[in-house]
Structures are given as structure tokens and as C-alpha cells.
C-alpha positions in Angstrom: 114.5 124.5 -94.4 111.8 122.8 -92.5 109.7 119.6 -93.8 106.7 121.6 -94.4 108.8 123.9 -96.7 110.4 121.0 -98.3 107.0 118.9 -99.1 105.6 122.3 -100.8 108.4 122.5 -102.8 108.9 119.3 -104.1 104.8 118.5 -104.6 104.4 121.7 -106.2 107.3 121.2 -108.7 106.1 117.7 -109.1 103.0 119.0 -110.4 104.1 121.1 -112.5 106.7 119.5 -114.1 104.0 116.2 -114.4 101.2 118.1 -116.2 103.8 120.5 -117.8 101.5 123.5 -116.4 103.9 126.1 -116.3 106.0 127.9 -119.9 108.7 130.0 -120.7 106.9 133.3 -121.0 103.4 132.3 -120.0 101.1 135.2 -117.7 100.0 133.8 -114.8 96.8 135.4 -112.9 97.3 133.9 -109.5 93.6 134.0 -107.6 93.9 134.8 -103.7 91.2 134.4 -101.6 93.1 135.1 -99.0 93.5 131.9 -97.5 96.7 130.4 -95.9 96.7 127.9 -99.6 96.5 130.5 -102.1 98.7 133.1 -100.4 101.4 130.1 -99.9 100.5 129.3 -103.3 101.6 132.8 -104.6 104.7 133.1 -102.5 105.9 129.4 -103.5 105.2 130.6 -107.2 107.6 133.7 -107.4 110.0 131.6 -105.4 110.1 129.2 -107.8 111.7 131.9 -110.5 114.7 132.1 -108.8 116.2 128.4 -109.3 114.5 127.7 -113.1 115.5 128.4 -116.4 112.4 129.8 -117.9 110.5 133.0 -117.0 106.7 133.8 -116.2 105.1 137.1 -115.0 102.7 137.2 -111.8 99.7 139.1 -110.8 97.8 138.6 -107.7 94.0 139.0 -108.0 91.6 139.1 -104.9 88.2 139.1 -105.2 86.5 141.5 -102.4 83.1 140.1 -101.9 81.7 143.0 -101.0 80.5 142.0 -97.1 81.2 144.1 -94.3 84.7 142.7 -93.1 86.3 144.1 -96.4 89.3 142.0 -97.3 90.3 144.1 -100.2 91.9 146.5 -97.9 94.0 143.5 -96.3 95.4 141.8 -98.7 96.6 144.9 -100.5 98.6 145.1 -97.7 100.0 141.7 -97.9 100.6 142.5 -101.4 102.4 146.2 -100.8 104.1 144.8 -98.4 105.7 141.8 -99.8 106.1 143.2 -103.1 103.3 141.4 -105.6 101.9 142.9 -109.1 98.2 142.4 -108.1 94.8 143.6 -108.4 91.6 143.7 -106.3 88.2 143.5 -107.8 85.3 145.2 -105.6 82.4 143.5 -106.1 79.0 142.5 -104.1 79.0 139.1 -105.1 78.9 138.0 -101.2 75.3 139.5 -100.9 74.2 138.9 -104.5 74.3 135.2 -103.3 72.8 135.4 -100.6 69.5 136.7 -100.9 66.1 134.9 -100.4 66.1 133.4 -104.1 69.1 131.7 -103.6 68.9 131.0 -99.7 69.4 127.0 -100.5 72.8 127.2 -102.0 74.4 130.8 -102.3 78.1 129.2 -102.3 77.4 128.3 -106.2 76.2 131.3 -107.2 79.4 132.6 -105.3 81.6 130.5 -107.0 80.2 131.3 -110.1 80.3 135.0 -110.2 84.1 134.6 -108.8 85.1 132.4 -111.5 83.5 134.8 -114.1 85.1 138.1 -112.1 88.5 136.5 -112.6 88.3 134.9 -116.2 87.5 138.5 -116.9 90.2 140.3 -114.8 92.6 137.7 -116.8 91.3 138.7 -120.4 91.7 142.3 -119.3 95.7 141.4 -118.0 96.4 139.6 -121.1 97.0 136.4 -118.8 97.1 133.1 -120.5 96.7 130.9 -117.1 94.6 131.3 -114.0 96.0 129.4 -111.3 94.2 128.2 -108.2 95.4 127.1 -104.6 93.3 124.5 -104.6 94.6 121.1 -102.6 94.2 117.4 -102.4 91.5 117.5 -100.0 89.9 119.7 -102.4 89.8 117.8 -104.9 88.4 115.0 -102.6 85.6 116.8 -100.9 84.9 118.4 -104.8 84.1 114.9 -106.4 81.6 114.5 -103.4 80.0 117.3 -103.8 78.8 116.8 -107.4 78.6 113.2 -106.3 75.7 113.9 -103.8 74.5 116.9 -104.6 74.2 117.1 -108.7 74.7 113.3 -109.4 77.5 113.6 -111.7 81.1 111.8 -111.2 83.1 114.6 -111.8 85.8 116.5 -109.8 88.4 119.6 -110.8 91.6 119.0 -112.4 94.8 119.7 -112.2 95.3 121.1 -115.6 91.8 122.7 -117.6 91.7 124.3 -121.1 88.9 127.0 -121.7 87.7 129.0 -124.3 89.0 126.4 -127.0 92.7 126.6 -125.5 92.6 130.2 -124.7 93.0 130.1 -121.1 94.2 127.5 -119.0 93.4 126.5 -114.9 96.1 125.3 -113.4 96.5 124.1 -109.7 99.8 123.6 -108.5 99.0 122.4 -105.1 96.7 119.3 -106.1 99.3 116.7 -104.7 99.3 118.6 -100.9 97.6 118.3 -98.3 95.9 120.5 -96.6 97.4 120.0 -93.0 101.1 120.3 -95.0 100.2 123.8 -96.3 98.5 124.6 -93.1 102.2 124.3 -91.5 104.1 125.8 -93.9 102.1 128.5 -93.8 101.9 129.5 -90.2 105.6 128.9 -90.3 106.2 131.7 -93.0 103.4 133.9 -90.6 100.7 134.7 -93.6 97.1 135.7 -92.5 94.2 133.9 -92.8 91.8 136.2 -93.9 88.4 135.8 -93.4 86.3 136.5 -95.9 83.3 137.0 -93.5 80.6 134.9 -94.9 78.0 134.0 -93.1 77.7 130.5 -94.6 81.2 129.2 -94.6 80.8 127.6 -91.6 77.6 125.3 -92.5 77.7 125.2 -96.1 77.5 122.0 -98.2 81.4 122.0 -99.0 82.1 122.3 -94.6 79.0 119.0 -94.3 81.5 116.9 -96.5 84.6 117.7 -94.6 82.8 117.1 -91.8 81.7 113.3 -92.5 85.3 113.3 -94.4 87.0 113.8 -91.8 85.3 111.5 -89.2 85.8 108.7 -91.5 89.8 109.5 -92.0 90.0 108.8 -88.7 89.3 105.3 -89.0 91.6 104.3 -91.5 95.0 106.2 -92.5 94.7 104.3 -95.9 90.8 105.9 -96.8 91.8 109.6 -97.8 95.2 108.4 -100.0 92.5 106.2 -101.7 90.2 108.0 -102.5 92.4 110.5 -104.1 94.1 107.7 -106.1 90.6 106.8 -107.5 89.3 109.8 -108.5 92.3 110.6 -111.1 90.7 108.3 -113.3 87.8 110.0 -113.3 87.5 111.6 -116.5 86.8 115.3 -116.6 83.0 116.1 -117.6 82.8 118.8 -119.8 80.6 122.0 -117.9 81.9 121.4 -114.6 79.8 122.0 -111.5 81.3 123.4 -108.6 78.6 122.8 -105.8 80.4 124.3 -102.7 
């Protein structure tokens, strides 16, 4: 087993087992965008079943955004092919958010209409918990998002009730780094799919990675702080995902 394969493992079951995010007999909606973090997400998650003492059910949801590179047809490929309960939502989210009204940010409207698409898909599963493949560098360049862009202190969390206890967010992956999951990914050989918007490249969310980034590479120390300081930041009810 590589050290990629090892870190996922032992950071994902850290997480879990910290924040207690995972029952005996819970429904878990797993949401695939079909990047490299929630497809390793997925695979890591039905992995998992085979050395634990409870049981969970999983279904894969992919959002198809509607543009004209249509993921849809690709990950239920992935799906068929590896054996996952899933289901694909066709939707035109994609150009909903991004016409001329909402030219200055379409990646929250996008994020919006996801988020709603899948708290609905989960309601119609009968699935108690969504959860996301979102990572520590997520969580990093999240809090500066809303930091700069809607003045609030406020970032996602690892564990989120909705709909007074209802439903609950988890995110397995919060404690891994991006560059980690990268590896283990391309080691196990799943696709990146692209979902082919025409924003992803220059949005707000790819700005802060940017200056992120740069600064990382001044100090080893800066991106382990940050991440360490914003745990204490308590979660705002309403959150705002800016993208």
C-alpha cells in the first residue's frame, strides 16, 4: 500500500471517528462532481465497509450541469463499471448561472442550485447524510472567500446539521490535502472529469488559490496555520459559499 493510500485512510478514519460522522445504519448520498476528491472520496467510503463493524448504504449522485461536454454520460460509466448504486440529475444549472444577470458571480448561483438539486435528490433517497469531498485547502480558500468577498468570518465544516437535524453534511476528507488525494488518485487511475465551465479557470474560488498558493511557497508553516486557526472559527448560521 503506497503512502498516498495510507494518509487517505488514516485522515479519513480520523475524521470520522473525531466528529463521529458516520452510524450504524445511516444513508449516505455521496455527491460526485466528478473530480479526482469526490470520486476517491466514494471509493475510500465503500472501502471502508469491509474492515468495520457497523453498516451504511451508498448512492452516488452527479449533478450534470447541463453544458455541452455532458458528464452525466461519464460518470455513469465510472459508476457501471466499478459497481456503485448512484444517480445522475440532468439539469441546466451550468447556463442558468451564467447568463447576463448573473455575469459577476455565476459560481454562487451554481453552487446554490447544486446544493438544492442534491438536498432534494437525498429527501427523495430517504438519505439521512450528504457527504462532500471537500479538502483542507478547501476549507482554507472557503474562509477567504467569505472573508473578502461577503465580509463574514465563516468557513464550511466538517460536520453540519440541516433542517433542525434532519439531514447532516459531512466531509470526510477535511484533514487531506489536496496534493495527497491528487496522488492517490492518479495512482488508483480515476478521471478527472471536466465539467466544462467556462469560468472555472478565472473564478473567485481559482483568484484565492492563486495568491494562496504563491504565499505557501514562502513559508512551509503558513498553510498548516491557517488551517489550525480557522477551527475555531465558529460556524455562522446561513452559510455563504462564494466560489
Amino acid at each position: 500500500m503506497s503512502y498516498a493510500h495510507k494518509e487517505m485512510k488514516r485522515l479519513m478514519g480520523k475524521a470520522i471517528y473525531n466528529f463521529k460522522m458516520i452510524m450504524d445504519g445511516d444513508r449516505i448520498l455521496v455527491a460526485v462532481s466528478g473530480g479526482q476528491d469526490s470520486l476517491s472520496l466514494l471509493w475510500l467510503l465503500r472501502e471502508r465497509l469491509k474492515r468495520i463493524p457497523i453498516d451504511y448504504t451508498l448512492t452516488a449522485v452527479h449533478v450534470e450541469l447541463g453544458f455541452p461536454q455532458n458528464t452525466g454520460n461519464s460518470m455513469e460509466e465510472f459508476f457501471n463499471e466499478h459497481g456503485f448504486d448512484y444517480a445522475i440529475i440532468q439539469s441546466s444549472i451550468g447556463p442558468r448561472a451564467h447568463t447576463k444577470e448573473n455575469r459577476e458571480n455565476p459560481c454562487f448561483l451554481c453552487s446554490r442550485l447544486r446544493r438544492k438539486a442534491i438536498f432534494e435528490k437525498a429527501a427523495q433517497l430517504g438519505c439521512n447524510k450528504i457527504a462532500f469531498g471537500h479538502q483542507k485547502d478547501d476549507f482554507i480558500e472557503t474562509f477567504f472567500l467569505n472573508l473578502f468577498f461577503a465580509g463574514s468570518i465563516d468557513t464550511i465544516q466538517p460536520v453540519q446539521e440541516l433542517f433542525d437535524g434532519k439531514l447532516t453534511i459531512i466531509r470526510p476528507l477535511h484533514l487531506l490535502n489536496e496534493i495527497v488525494i491528487r496522488r492517490y488518485a492518479d495512482e488508483m487511475g480515476f478521471p478527472e472529469i471536466d465539467s466544462g465551465c467556462p469560468t472555472a479557470r478565472s473564478s473567485k474560488r481559482a483568484q484565492i488559490r492563486s495568491l494562496l498558493w504563491d504565499l505557501y511557497q514562502t513559508n512551509r508553516k503558513i498553510k498548516g496555520n491557517i488551517f489550525n486557526a480557522i477551527q475555531g472559527v465558529e460556524r455562522i448560521e446561513g452559510f455563504r459559499d462564494i466560489e
